[in-house]
C-alpha positions in Angstrom: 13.5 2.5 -1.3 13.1 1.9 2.6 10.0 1.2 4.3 8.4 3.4 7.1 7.3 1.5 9.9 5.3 3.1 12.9 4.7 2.1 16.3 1.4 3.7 17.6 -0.1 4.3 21.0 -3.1 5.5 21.7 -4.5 7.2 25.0 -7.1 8.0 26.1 -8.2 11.8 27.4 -11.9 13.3 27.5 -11.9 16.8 27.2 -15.2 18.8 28.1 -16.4 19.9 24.6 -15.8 16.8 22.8 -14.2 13.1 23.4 -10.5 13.4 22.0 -7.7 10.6 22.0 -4.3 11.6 22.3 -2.3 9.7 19.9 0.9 9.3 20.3 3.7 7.2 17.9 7.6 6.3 16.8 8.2 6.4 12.9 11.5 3.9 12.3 12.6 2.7 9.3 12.8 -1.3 8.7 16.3 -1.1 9.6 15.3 -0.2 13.2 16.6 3.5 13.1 14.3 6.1 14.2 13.5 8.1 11.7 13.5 12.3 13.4 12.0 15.0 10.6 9.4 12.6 9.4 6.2 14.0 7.7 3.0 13.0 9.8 -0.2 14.1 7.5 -3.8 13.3 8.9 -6.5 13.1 5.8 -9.1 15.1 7.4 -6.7 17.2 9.6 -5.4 20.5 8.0 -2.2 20.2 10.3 0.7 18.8 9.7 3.0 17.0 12.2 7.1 16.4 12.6 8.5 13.6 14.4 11.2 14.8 17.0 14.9 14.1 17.3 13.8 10.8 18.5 11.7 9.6 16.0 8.4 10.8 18.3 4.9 12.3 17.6 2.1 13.3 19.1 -1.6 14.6 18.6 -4.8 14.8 19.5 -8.2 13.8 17.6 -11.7 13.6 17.7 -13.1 10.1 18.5 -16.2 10.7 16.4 -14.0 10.9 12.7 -12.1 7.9 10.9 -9.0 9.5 9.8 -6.0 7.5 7.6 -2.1 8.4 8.6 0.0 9.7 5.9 3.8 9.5 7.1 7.1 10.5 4.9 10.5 10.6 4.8 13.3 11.1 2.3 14.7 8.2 0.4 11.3 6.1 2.4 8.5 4.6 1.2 5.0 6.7 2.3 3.3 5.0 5.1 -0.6 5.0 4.9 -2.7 3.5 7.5 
């Protein structure tokens, strides 16, 4: 099996009800390949995200709430951070 590797930014936006972050990410494999259909899963979140063609992802959380990453792909090792 292939590892999942994830490159993660965060930024920062304030929105009027609540503080949010934006986060914003790249799921590759360890070969370097981007890895577009991946399974994004916050524990916490009900929603469930898909990297792009290009391997990209983005969402937006509350500041206030540790969450943990859940990202899968076929034939990959799950990511959990």
């Amino acid at each position: 099996m292939k590892k999942l590797i994830l490159l993660l930014t965060l930024i920062h936006a304030i929105s009027v009800c609540a503080q949010t972050v934006l986060v914003t990410g790249k799921v590759i494999g360890d070969d370097g390949k981007v890895l577009a259909g991946a399974t994004i899963k916050i524990e916490g979140d009900k929603q469930t995200y898909i990297s792009d063609a290009l391997g990209n992802f983005e969402f937006k959380l509350d500041t206030n709430t540790i969450y943990s990453i859940r990202i899968t792909f076929l034939n990959h090792n799950a990511y959990k951070g």
